[in-house]
N, C-alpha and C positions, 0 to 999 in steps of 0.2 A: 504494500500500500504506500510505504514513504516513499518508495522507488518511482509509485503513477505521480504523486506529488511533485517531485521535485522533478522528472520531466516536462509537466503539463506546465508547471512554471518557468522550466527553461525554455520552450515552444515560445510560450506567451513574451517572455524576456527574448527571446529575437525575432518576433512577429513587431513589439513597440519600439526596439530598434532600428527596424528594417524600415518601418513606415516612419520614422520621426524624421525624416530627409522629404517627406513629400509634402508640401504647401501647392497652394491654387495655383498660385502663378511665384514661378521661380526667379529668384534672387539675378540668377546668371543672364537671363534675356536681358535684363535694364545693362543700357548701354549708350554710352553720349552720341549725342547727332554727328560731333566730329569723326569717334570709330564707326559709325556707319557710316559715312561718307568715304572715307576712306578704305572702308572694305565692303564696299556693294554687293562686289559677287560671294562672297563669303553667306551676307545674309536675304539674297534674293530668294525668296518667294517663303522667307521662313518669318516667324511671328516675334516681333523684339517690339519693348519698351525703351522709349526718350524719354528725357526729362528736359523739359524747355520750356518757353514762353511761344504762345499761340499766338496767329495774325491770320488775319484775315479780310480777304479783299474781294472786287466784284468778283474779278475771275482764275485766282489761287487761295488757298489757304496753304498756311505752314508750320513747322516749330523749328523755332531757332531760338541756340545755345552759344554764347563764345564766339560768337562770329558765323558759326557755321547753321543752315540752313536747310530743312530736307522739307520739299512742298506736300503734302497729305490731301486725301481725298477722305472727308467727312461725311459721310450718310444723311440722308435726311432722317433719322433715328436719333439724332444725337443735336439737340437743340444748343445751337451756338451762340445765343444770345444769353445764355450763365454763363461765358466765361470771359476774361478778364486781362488784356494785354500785359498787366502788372504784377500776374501772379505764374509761378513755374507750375506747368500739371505735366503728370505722368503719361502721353501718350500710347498706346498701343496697336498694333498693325501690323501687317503684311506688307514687306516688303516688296514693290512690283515694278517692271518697266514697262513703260508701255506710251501709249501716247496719253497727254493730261490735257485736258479742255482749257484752252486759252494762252497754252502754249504751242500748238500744234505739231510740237516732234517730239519723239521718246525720247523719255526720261524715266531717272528711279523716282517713287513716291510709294510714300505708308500709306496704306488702306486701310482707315483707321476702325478699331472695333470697339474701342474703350479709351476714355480721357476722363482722368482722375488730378483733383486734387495734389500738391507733390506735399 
């Protein structure tokens, strides 16, 4: 019987070690607009977090950090009139190339699915 005990607690003791590395959204995707700028293809078509300041214009939106710049495509899901040139949020998207409306030739741009607070 001590023997099923102290298995069924060692199971459980690396069942809650195995799972304490898994959060919603992981630490490693947030990444500066400059390292995606500078490695495109590293993160094209895969799902990564900016931290920046939003703009937005009749025919771009963006998030820029430091100087550097990446234009994003916002959904009409995601209501742009709460946010706030003066405040950093967390963006999230897919990275894609493709053509952007208003610029007419491809380009990379986040496809954004989530813009939070930073």
């Amino acid at each position: 019987m001590k023997k099923k005990i102290i298995v069924i607690g060692i199971i459980i003791l690396l069942a809650v070690v195995g799972l304490s590395g898994c959060t919603e959204e992981s630490e490693t995707n947030r990444i500066s607009v400059e390292e995606l700028l500078l490695h495109l293809d590293k993160y094209l078509n895969t799902t990564v977090t900016v931290k920046g300041f939003l703009y937005t214009l009749q025919f771009e939106s963006g998030v820029t950090d430091k100087g550097y710049t990446i234009l994003i495509k916002i959904p009409d899901s995601i209501d742009t009139d709460e946010f706030y040139a003066t405040v950093e949020y967390y963006v999230t998207g897919i990275l894609r190339r493709g053509t952007y409306e208003g610029v007419g030739k491809k380009v990379s741009y986040l496809e954004v699915s989530k813009i939070e607070s930073a």
